[in-house]
C-alpha positions, 0 to 999 in steps of 0.5 A: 500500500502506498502511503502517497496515494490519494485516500478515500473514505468507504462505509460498509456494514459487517456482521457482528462476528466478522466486526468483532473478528476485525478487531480482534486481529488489529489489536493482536497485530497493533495495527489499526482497523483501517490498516487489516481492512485495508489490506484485506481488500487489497489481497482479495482483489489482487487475487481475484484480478489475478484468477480473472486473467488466468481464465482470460489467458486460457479462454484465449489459448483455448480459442487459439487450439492450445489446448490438450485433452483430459487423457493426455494431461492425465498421462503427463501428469503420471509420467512427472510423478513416476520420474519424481519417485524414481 
């Protein structure tokens, strides 16, 4: 997180448990409620954009006939396994 990036305020509501849970982890990690917010959010939508272009990036391939089948894959995946075990 930038700490010279413009800010915003955002309001939302949380269930009882999961507000208490909040609370919880800033005062076992002495950071403030806005801080494991904050990076909640951020680590929620870096993995969510990241998983959104891993399937943009498959759909294209899969588009382009890149792509193996269910059998094939299962084959390779054997083989990998039996040469680690070797």
């Amino acid at each position: 997180m930038s700490t010279t990036a413009k800010r915003e305020q955002v309001s939302f509501k949380l269930e009882s448990d999961t507000k208490r849970r909040l609370e919880a982890l800033a005062s076992a990690t002495r950071r403030t409620r806005t801080f494991v917010m904050e990076e909640a959010v951020t680590q929620y939508l870096d993995m969510n954009e990241w998983q959104l272009k891993c399937i943009e990036e498959g759909l294209e391939d899969a588009r382009a006939g890149r792509y193996i089948d269910s059998d094939t894959l299962i084959k390779k995946l054997e083989r990998r396994i039996a040469d680690s075990l070797d």
